[in-house]
N, C-alpha and C positions, 0 to 999 in steps of 0.2 A: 581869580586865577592870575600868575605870577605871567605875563608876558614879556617872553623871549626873544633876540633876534639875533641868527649869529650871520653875520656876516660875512663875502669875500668875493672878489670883483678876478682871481690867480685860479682856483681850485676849481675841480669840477662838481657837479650837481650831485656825483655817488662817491664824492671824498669819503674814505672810509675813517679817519680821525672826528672830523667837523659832522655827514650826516650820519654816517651809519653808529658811531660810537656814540660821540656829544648829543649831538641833537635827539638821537630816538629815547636814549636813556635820562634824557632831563625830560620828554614828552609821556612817557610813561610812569616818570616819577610826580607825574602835576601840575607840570608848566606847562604853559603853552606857547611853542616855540614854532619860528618862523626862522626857516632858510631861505635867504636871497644870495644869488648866485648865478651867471651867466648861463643861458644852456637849459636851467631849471623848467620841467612840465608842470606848469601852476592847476596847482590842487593841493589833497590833501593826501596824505601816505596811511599803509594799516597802523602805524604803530603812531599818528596822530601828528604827524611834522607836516608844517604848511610849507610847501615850496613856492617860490617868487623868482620868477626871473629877472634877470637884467640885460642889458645891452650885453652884447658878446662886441670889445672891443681886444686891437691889440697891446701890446707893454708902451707904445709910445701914444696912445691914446686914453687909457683906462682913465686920466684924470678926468677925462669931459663926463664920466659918470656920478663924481663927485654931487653935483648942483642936481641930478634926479636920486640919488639917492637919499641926500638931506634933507627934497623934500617931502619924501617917502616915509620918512623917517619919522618930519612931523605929522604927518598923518595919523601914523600908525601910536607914534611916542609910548614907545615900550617902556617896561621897569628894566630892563636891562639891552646891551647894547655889546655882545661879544664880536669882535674883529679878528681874523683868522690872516691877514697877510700886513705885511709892516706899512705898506700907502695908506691904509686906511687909518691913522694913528693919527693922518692932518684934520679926518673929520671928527678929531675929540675936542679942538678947541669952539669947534660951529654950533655940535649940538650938546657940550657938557649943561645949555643952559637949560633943554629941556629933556633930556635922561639921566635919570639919576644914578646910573652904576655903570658904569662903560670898565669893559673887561678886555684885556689884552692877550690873546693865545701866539705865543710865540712857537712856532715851529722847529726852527734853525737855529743854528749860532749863525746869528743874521751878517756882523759885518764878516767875520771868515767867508760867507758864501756869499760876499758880496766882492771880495778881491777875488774869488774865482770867475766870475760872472764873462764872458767869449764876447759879450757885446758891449763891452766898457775898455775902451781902449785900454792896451796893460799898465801903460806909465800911471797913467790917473785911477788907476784901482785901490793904491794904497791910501789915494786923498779921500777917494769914493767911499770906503770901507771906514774911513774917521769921519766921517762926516754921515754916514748913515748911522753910527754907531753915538754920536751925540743926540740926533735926532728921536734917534728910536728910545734913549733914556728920558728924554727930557717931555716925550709927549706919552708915552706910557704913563709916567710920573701923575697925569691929568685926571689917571682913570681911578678908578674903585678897586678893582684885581686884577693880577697876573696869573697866565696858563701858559706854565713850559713842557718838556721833556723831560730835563736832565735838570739836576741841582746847580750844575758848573752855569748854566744861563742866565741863572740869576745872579750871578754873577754883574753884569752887563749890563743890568738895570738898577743899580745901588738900590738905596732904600725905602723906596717907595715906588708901588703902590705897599702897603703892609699887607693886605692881601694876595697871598700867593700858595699856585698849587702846582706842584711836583706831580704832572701827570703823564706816563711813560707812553708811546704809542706803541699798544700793546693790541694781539688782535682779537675781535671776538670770537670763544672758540667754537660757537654752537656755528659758524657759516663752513665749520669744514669737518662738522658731521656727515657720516655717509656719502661724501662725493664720488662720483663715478668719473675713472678718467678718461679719458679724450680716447679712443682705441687708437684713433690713428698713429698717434702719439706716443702710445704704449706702447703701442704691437713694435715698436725697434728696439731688435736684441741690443745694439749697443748698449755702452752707459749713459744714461739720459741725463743730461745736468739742464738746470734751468736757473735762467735771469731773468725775471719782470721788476722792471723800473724805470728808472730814467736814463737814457743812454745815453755816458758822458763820458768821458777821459776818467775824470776823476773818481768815477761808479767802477771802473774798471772796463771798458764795453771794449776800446784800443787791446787791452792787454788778453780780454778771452778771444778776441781772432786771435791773436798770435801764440796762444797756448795753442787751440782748435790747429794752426797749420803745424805745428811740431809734433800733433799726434795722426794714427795714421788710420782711414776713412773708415776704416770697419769698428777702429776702437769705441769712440763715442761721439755723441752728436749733441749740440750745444742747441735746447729751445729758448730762444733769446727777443725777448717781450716786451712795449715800450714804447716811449716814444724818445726822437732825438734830444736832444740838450741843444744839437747846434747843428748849421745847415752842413759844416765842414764834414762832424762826425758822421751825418747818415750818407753824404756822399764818398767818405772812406770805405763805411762799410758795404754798402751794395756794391762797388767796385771792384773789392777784395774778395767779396761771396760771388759776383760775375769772373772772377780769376780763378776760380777753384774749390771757396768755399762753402759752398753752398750745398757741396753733396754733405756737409757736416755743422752747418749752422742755418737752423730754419729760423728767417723772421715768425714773428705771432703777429706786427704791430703790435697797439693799445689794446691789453687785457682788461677789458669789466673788469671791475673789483667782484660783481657777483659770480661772473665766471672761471676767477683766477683759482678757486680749488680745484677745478676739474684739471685744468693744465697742470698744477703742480701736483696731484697727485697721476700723472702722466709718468712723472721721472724720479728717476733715482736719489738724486742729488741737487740741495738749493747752493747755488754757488754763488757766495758775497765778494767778487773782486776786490775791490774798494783802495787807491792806490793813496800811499803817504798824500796829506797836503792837512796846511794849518786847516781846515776846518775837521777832519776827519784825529788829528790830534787828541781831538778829545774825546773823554769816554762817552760812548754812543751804543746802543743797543739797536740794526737795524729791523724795522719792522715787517721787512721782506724775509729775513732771517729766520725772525718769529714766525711768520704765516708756512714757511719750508717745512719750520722746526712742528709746528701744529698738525699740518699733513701726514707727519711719519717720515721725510726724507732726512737723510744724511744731511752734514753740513761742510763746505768747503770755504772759509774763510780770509780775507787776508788775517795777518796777525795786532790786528790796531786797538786801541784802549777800548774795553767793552767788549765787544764781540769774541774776541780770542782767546779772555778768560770764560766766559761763558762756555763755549765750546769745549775749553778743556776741564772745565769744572763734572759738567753734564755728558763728558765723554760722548759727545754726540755727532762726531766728525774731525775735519781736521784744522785748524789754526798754520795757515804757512807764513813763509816768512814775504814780502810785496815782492813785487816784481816779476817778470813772467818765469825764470826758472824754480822759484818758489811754488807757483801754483803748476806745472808742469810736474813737477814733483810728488806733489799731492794728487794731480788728478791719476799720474801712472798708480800713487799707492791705494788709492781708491780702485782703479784698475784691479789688483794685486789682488786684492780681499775686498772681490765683490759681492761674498757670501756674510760678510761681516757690517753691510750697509743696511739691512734690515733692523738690527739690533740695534743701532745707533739711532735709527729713525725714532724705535720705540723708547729710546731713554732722552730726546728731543722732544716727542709727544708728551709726553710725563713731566719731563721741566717746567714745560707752556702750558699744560693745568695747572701743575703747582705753584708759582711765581711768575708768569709771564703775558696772564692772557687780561684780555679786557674784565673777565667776570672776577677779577681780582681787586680792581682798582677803579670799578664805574661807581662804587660807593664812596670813594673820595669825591667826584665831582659834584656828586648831591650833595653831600657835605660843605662843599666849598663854595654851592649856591646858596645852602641854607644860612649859613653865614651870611653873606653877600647879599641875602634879600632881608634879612635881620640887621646888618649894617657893623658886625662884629668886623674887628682886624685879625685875628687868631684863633686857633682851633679852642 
């Protein structure tokens, strides 16, 4: 048996790309696969994934896990060796000499979200953003295969590794079979819009208060899920929800990933703010989007590469133009034809069977490890 290890020192124990997607559907398909990951309950899972934990350190620390993980690593000396955040890319020169296929899963268009980043002074973002961006070609380069999103990523990483796989973060649809919503949640006649993710400027999190205070208390009520981005942004927001907005913006906190259908299917409407900025430029599909669009809810959109055609393709919501009068716009016309958001929900549902869910595209990654444990470069 082909031994696995995907690794990441960023992500949590129930990442739903790395364990609930990657990892169970390579463990059911044969391999046997081991998640190490801070936070992780060591054992083993139904569907056959070994969890390992590691040190739960913070972003100015995480290097000192380096030296126990690589010797972890010789312990263990898997056939394969997948890395899920870009720090881990310095352990491919340490251990290329005793694994033989170390695999690169890029997430992000890593240096764009790296000149966004709150904690990198602003002047030196644009140094920080070339310099993570040599880096991350030149030690990918070392590995055996790549694992992105979107085709533009690859972009980023010229021509090598030759192994690469185009894999969309799509959700799976069997987790929002039959969920039962939250009642509490339900039971308000408003219009229910909901955001779970990352609460950031650049998510939009700034711009849905200031839609929420343009509209007025009875209309609708924002369930808004997550966690901060930065200490600034969550101290804006309780302060603004302690001013008045709070009888129309409920925190959730961090939604489980296992219990985020029941909240979304709570509300009306999944609402993707997402404000212009070079990393959002480019076409992107969000997968908070998708898991809305799987539920049945409406969609409310900014208008940015990816998502906006989607939306108007699938007639499943609306596409506005950024900015807050844009999305104030849209939520009044959602408002407007509230009898008409059912309908949308179900031609969203129907899209995400048809092209957008995980049981679409989890036979590419078997594919691209059967390769990869075969030692081919191409399909």
């Amino acid at each position: 048996m082909i031994r696995v290890v995907h690794l990441s020192v960023v992500h949590k124990p129930d990442d739903p790309r790395i364990y609930e997607r990657e990892c169970r559907t390579l463990a059911q398909n044969g391999y046997e696969v081991m998640f190490m990951v801070p936070g992780a309950e060591p054992g083993r899972d139904a569907a056959g994934v070994i969890l390992r934990p590691l040190p739960q350190r913070g972003r100015s620390t995480r290097f000192l896990s380096s030296v126990e993980i690589t010797k972890a690593l010789r312990e263990l000396r898997p056939d394969v060796l997948h890395v899920h955040d870009p720090e881990l890319l310095t352990l491919f020169p340490a251990v290329k000499a005793f694994i033989p296929r170390l695999v690169y899963d890029m997430h992000e268009y890593l240096p764009e979200a790296v000149a966004g980043k709150y904690y990198i002074p602003e002047k030196a973002r644009p140094l920080a953003a070339q310099a993570t961006a040599t880096a991350q070609k030149r030690l990918a380069a070392l590995g055996r295969g790549v694992v992105v999103v979107t085709d533009e990523q690859l972009k980023a990483l010229g021509s090598t590794p030759k192994l690469r796989l185009v894999l969309p973060n799509y959700p799976r649809l069997e987790r929002f079979a039959g969920a039962e919503p939250l009642p509490d949640l339900a039971a308000d006649p408003r219009l229910k819009l909901v955001y779970v993710g990352s609460l950031s400027r650049g998510r939009g999190c700034a711009l849905m208060l200031d839609v929420m205070e343009q509209l007025a208390a009875d209309e609708a009520v924002l369930f808004l899920g997550g966690t901060f981005a930065s200490p600034d942004m969550e101290e804006e927001t309780r302060r603004r929800l302690a001013a008045g907005l709070d009888d129309r913006v409920k925190l959730l906190g961090r939604v489980p990933p296992a219990e985020l259908p029941r909240y979304l299917a709570a509300a009306d409407v999944v609402w993707i703010p997402s404000v212009p900025t070079v990393q959002y430029a480019y076409p992107t599909i969000p997968t908070k989007l998708l898991e809305g669009m799987a539920m049945g809810l409406a969609a409310l959109v900014t208008n940015l590469p990816g998502r906006g055609e989607l939306v108007r393709l699938e007639e499943c919501g609306l596409a506005v133009e950024p900015g807050v009068e844009g999305h104030v716009r849209g939520v009044r016309r959602l408002l407007a034809s509230r009898e008409a958001l059912p309908q949308m929900g179900v031609r969203g549902r129907r899209a995400v069977e048809r092209r957008f869910c995980w049981e679409v595209v989890a036979g590419d990654l078997v594919d691209f490890y059967d390769r990869l444990t075969r030692g081919e470069s191409s399909p």
